[in-house]
N, C-alpha and C positions, 0 to 999 in steps of 0.2 A: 505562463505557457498553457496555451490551449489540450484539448486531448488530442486534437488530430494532430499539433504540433508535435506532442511527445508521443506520436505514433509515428512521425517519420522520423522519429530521431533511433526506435527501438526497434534496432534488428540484430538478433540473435547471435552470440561469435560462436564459432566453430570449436572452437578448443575443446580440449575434456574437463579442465577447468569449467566452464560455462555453464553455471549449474545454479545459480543464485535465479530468483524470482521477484519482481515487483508485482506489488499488490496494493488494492486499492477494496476496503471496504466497506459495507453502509450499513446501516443499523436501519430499524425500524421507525426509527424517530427522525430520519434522513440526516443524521451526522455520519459522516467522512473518517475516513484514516488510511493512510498509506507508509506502506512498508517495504522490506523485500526480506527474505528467506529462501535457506535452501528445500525445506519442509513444507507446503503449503497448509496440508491435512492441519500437521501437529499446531502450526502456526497457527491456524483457526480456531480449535480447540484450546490452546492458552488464552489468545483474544477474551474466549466465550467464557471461559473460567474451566472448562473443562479437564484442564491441565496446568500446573503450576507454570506460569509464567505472565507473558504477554505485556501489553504495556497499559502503564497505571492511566491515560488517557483514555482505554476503551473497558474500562470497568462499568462505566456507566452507561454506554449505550449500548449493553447486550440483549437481544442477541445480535451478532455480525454475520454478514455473509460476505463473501466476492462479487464484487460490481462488475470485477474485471483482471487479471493478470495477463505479466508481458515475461518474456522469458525461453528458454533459459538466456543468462549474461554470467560473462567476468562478473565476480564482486566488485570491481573498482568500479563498472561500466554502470550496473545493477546502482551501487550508492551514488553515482555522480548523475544516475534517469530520476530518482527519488524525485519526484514531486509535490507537495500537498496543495490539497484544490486551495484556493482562496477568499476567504468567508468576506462578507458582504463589507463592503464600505460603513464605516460607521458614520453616522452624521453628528457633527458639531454642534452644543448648546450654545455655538455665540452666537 
């Protein structure tokens, strides 16, 4: 799925539920990672190590920033837009 594709698919619900966030961010070394959260700030801050958490995949490309966030959503809505970009084809040694 394209970006502009998961851009017409991500429009906001109304609820007061609606509070979850997808995120998409890049490091300095141009590796990728996507998420969603209700926190963005704190969510950033664990990524970077700045706060106990985050996930053990972007330990290594700190630091992170936002590319870009979509939001607010349902949670259901939010984990079912979750997208991660798709790394390059690899090529076969036969």
């Amino acid at each position: 799925m394209t970006e502009a594709e998961v851009e017409d698919e991500l429009e906001p619900e109304d609820e007061v539920e609606a509070n979850w966030w997808l995120y998409l961010l890049r490091s300095a070394s141009g590796r990728s990672y996507v998420g969603i959260t209700v926190d963005l700030e704190r969510r950033l801050a664990q990524h970077n190590g700045e706060l106990p958490g985050g996930a053990k995949s972007t330990r290594g490309g700190r630091p992170w920033a936002f590319a870009r966030t979509w939001g607010p959503f349902e949670h259901g809505q939010g984990r079912a837009l979750r997208v991660r970009p798709q790394a390059p084809a690899r090529r076969s040694s036969n």
